[in-house]
C-alpha positions as CSV (number, residue, x, y, z in Angstrom):
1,X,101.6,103.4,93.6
2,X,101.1,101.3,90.7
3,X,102.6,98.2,89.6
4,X,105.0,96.2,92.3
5,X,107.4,97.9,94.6
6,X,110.8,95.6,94.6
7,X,112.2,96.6,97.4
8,X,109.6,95.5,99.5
9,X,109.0,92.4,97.4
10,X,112.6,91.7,98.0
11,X,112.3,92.4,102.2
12,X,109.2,91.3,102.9
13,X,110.1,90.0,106.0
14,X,111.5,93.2,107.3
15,X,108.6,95.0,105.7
16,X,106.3,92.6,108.4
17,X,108.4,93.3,110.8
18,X,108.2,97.1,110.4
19,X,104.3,96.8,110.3
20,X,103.7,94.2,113.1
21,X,106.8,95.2,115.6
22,X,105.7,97.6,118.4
23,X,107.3,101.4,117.5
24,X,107.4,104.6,119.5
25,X,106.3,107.7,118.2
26,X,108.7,110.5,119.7
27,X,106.3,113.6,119.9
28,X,103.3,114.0,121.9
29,X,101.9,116.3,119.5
30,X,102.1,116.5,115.4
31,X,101.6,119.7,114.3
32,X,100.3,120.6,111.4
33,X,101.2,123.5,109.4
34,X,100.5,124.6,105.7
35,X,102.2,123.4,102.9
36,X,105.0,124.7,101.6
37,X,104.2,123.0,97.6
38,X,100.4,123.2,98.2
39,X,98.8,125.9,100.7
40,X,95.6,123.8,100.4
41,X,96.7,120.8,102.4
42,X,98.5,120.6,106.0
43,X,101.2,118.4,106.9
44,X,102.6,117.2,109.8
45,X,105.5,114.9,111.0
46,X,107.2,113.2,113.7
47,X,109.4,110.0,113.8
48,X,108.8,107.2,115.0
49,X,111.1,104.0,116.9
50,X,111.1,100.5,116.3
51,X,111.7,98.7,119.6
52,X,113.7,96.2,117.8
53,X,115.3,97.8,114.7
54,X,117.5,100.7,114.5
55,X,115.9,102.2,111.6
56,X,114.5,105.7,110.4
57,X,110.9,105.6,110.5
58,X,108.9,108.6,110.0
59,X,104.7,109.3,110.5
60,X,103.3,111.5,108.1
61,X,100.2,113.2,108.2
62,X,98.1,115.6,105.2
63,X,94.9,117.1,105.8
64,X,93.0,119.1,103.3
65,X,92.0,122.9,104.4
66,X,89.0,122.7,102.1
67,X,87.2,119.4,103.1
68,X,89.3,118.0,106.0
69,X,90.2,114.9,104.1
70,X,93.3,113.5,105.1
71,X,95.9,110.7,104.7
72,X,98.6,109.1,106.8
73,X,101.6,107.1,106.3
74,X,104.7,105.4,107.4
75,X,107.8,105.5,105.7
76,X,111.0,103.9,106.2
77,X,113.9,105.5,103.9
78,X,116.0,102.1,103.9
79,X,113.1,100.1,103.0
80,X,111.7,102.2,99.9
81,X,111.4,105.8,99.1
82,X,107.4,105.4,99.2
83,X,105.7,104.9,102.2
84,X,105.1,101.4,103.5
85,X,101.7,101.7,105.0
86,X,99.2,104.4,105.1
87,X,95.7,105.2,105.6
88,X,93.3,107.2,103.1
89,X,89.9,108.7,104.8
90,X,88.7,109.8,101.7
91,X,89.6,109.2,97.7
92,X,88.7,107.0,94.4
93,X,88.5,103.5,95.3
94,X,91.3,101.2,95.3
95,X,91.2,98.2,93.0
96,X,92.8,95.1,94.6
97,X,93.9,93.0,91.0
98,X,94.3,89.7,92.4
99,X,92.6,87.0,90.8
100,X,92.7,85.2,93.8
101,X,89.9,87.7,95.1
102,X,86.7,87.5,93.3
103,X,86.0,90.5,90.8
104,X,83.1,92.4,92.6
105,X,85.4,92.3,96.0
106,X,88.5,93.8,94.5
107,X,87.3,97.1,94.3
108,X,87.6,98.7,98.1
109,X,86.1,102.0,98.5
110,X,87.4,104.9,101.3
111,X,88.3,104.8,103.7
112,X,90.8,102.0,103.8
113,X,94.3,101.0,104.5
114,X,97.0,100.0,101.8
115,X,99.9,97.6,102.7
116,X,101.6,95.2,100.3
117,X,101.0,91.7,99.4
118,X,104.5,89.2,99.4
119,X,105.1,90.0,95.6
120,X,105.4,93.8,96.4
121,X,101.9,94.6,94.9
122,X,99.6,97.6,97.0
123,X,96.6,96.2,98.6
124,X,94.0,97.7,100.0
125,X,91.8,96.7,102.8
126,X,89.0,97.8,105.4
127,X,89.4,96.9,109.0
128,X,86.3,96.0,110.7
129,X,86.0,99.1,112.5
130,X,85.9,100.3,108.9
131,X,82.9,98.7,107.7
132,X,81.0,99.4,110.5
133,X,79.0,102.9,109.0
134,X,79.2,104.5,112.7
135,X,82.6,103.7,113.6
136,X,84.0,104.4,109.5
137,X,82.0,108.1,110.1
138,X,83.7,108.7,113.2
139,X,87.4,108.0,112.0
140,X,86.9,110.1,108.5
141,X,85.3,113.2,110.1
142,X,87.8,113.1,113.1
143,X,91.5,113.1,112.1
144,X,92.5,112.4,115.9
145,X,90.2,109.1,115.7
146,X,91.9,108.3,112.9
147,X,95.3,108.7,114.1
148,X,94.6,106.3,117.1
149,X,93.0,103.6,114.4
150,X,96.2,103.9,112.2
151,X,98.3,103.2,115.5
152,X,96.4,100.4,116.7
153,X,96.8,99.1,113.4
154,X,100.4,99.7,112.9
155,X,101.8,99.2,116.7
156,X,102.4,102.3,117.4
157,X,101.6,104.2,120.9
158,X,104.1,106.3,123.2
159,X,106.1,105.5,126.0
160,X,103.7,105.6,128.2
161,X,101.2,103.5,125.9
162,X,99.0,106.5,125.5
163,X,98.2,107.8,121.8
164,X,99.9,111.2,119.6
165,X,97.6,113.6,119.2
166,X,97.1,115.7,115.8
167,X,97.0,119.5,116.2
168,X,96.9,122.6,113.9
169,X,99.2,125.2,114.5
170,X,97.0,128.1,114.2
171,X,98.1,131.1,112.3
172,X,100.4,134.0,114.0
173,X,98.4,136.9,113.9
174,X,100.3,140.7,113.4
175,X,100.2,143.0,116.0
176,X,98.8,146.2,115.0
177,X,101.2,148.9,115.1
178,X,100.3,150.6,117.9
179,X,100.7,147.8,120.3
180,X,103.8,147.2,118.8
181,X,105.0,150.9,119.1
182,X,104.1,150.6,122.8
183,X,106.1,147.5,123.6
184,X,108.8,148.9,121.5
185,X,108.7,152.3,124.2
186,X,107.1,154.4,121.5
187,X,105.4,157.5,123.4
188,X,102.0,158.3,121.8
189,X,101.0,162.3,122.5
């Protein structure tokens, strides 16, 4: 995400709008599953409804197997093929070049949020619930946690106002062959 995104640069209004504006998320539940391009991360999905626009918004959600890491974003294919907003509980800094910041507060440190200034540049930022140590702890080692900070931040509940929750599909395990052969009407002598 370097350098200046132009389409949201060029609607930063709807951009606001698509940030601020209450949304829906459709599913209860995301599920996450293994990768298919990297069987050392999860990902989930689930879209998402903008009570004023009729626009596709999607919720995405990557969690490392290794170190439970893990990242969510928003995306909205007519705004810009990159996501619009998204959350990173873990990863190298983020360096905020703006000279209207002073130097030693550009750099902002995981977790944070990135969102995009008016000229279409990535920003990064830490709510206050993110500078607190307890409450930044909390939302890195608990995915769920996070989820529900990302959609306070971002408008986003259910119908019913209450939160998704984040869950990992566990793995289908094989039925040994006997137990199969009995189902199937095998007879054993």
């Amino acid at each position: 995400m370097k350098g200046y995104n132009k389409e949201i640069r060029d609607h930063y209004d709807f951009f606001l709008d698509l940030i601020s504006e209450k949304k829906i998320v459709k599913s209860k539940q995301i599920i996450l599953e293994i990768k298919n391009n990297n069987r050392n991360w999860y990902f989930g999905s689930t879209e998402v409804n903008h009570i004023k626009k009729e626009v596709p918004i999607s919720l995405l959600i990557e969690q490392s197997k290794r170190d439970n890491k893990y990242g969510i974003k928003l995306r909205c294919s007519t705004l810009t093929c990159e996501p619009f907003f998204r959350f990173d509980s873990d990863g190298p800094a983020h360096r905020n070049d703006d000279p209207s910041i002073p130097l030693d507060k550009q750099s902002i440190t995981t977790p944070h949020f990135n969102h995009f200034n008016a000229q279409g540049k990535s920003i990064a930022y830490k709510t206050s619930q993110l500078l607190n140590e307890n409450d930044s702890d909390a939302i890195v080692n608990d995915i769920n946690i996070g989820l529900s900070h990302f959609c306070f931040e971002t408008n986003i509940s259910m119908y019913n106002n209450d939160l998704p929750e984040v869950v990992e599909r566990s793995p289908e395990l094989p039925i040994p062959v006997c137990i199969s052969a009995f189902f199937n009407g095998a007879k054993f002598e």
